[in-house]
C-alpha positions as CSV (number, residue, x, y, z in Angstrom):
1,X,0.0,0.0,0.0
2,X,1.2,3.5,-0.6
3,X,1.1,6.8,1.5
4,X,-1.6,7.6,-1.0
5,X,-3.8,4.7,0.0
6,X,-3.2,5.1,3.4
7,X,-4.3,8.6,4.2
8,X,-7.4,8.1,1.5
9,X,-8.6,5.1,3.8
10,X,-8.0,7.2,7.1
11,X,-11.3,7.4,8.8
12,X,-12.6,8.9,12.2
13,X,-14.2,6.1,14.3
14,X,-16.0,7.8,17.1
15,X,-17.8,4.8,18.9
16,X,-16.0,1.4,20.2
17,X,-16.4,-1.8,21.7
18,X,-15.0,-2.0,25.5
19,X,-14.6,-5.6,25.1
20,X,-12.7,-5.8,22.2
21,X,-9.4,-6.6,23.5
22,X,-6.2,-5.3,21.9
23,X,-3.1,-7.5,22.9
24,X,0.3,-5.8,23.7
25,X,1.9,-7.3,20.8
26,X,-0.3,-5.7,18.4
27,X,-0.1,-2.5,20.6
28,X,3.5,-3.0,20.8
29,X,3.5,-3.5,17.0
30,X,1.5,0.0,16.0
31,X,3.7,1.8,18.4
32,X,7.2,0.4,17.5
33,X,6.1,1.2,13.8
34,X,5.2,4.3,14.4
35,X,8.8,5.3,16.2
36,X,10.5,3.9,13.0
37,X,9.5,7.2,11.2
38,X,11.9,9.9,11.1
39,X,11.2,13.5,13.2
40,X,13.2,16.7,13.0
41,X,16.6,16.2,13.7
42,X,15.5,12.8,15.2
43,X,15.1,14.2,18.6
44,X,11.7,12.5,19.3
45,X,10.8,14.8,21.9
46,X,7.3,12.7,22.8
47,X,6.2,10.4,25.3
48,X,3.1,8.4,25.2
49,X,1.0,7.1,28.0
50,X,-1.0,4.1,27.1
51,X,-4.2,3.7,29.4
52,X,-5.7,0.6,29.9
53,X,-7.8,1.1,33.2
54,X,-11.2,2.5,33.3
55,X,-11.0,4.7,36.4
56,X,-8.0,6.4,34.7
57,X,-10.0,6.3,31.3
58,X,-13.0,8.4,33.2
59,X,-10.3,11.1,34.7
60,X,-9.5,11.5,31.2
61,X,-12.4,11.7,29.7
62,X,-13.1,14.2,32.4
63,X,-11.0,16.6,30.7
64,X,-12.1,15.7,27.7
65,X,-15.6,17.5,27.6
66,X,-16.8,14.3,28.8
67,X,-16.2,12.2,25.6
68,X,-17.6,8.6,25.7
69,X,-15.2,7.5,23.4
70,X,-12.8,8.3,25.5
71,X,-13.4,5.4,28.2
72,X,-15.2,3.4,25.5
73,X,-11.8,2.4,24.0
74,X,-10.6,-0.6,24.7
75,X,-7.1,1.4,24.6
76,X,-6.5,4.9,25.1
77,X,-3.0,6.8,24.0
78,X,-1.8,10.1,25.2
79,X,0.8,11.5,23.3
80,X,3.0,14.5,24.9
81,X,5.1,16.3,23.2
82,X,8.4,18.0,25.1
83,X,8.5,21.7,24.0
84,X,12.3,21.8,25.3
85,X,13.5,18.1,24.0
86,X,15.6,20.3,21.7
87,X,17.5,21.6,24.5
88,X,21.4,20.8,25.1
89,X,21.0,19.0,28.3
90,X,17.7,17.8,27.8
91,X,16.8,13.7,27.9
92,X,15.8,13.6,24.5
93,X,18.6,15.4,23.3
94,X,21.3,13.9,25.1
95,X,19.5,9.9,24.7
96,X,19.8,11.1,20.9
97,X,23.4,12.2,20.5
98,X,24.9,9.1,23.1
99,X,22.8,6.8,20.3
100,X,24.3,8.8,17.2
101,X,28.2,8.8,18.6
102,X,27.3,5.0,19.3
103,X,26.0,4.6,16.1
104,X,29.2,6.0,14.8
105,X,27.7,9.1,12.7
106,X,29.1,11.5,15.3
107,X,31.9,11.4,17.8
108,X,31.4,13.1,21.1
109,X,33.9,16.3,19.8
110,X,30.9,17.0,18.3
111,X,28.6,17.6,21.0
112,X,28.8,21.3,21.2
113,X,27.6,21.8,17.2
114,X,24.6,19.1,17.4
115,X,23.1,21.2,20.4
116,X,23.7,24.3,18.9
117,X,21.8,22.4,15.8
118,X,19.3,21.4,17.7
119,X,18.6,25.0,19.4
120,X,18.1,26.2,15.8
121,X,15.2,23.7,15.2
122,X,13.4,24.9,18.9
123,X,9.7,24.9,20.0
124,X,8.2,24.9,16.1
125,X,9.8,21.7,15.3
126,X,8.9,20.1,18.5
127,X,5.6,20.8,17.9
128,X,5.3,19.8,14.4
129,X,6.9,16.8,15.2
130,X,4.6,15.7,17.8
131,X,1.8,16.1,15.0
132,X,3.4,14.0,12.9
133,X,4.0,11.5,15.7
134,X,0.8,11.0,16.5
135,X,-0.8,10.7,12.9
136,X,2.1,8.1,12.4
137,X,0.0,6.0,15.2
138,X,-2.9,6.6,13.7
139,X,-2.1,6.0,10.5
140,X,-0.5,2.2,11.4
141,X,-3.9,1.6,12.8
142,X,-6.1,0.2,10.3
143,X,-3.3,-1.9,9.2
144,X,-2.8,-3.5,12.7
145,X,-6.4,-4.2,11.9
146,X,-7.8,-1.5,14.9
147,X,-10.1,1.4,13.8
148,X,-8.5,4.5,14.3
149,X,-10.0,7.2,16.9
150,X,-10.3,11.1,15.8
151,X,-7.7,12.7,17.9
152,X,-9.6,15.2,20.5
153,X,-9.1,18.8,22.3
154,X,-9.1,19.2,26.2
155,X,-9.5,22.9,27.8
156,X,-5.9,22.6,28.0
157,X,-4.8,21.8,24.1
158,X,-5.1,19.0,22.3
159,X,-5.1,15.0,23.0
């Protein structure tokens, strides 16, 4: 299938079945995929909270302007994006250039230009990474054979 196909078969599914289960290998699977894809600089300034348990599915939702789907999902991902995981000194920064210099495409002399590199790409990269991050999940999805959720807003920004 081609990038074509996939985002002219992307669909918002806004209603779920709490019992269908979805195993951590095929969890595992959709999120290991979507890591593989590249992000600015390859900082990968995002975490993501996978929520399984209904009482914390309900605080959620909470926030969520009281969204069913929400708690309805079997399971629920919260991805965060980092504003400052392009800062010298930062985990995401640092976990990326001890896994370049390992990788042998940079040696530790070159420490000082990477986070002056990475300074230059600041907040608006972050952020568009983090976009891209979570349609990468989404995207994988229907593949992994799950329907794919519309992403939602809370007061405080987006989830």
């Amino acid at each position: 299938m081609d990038f074509k196909d996939v985002m002219t078969r992307r669909r918002s599914v806004n209603f779920f079945d709490p019992e269908k289960n979805v195993s951590d290998a095929l969890l595992k699977e959709v999120i290991e995929t979507a890591a593989k894809t590249p992000s600015g600089f390859n900082l990968q300034p995002w975490s993501l909270i996978v929520l399984r348990n209904k009482e914390e599915k309900m605080k959620l939702q909470q926030l969520a302007w009281n969204q069913p789907k929400i708690s309805e999902a079997p399971v629920t991902l919260i991805v965060l994006a980092d504003r400052e995981g392009w800062k010298a000194g930062h985990p995401f920064a640092e976990r990326n250039f001890r896994e370049t210099v390992k990788a042998g495409a940079m040696t530790e002399e070159q420490h000082q230009w990477f986070a002056d590199t990475c300074t230059l790409r600041q907040q608006r990269g972050t952020e568009n990474g983090f976009c891209l991050q979570k349609h990468r999940i989404f995207c994988h999805v229907p593949d992994a054979g799950c329907k794919k959720p519309r992403s939602g807003h809370t007061p405080h920004g987006r989830i």
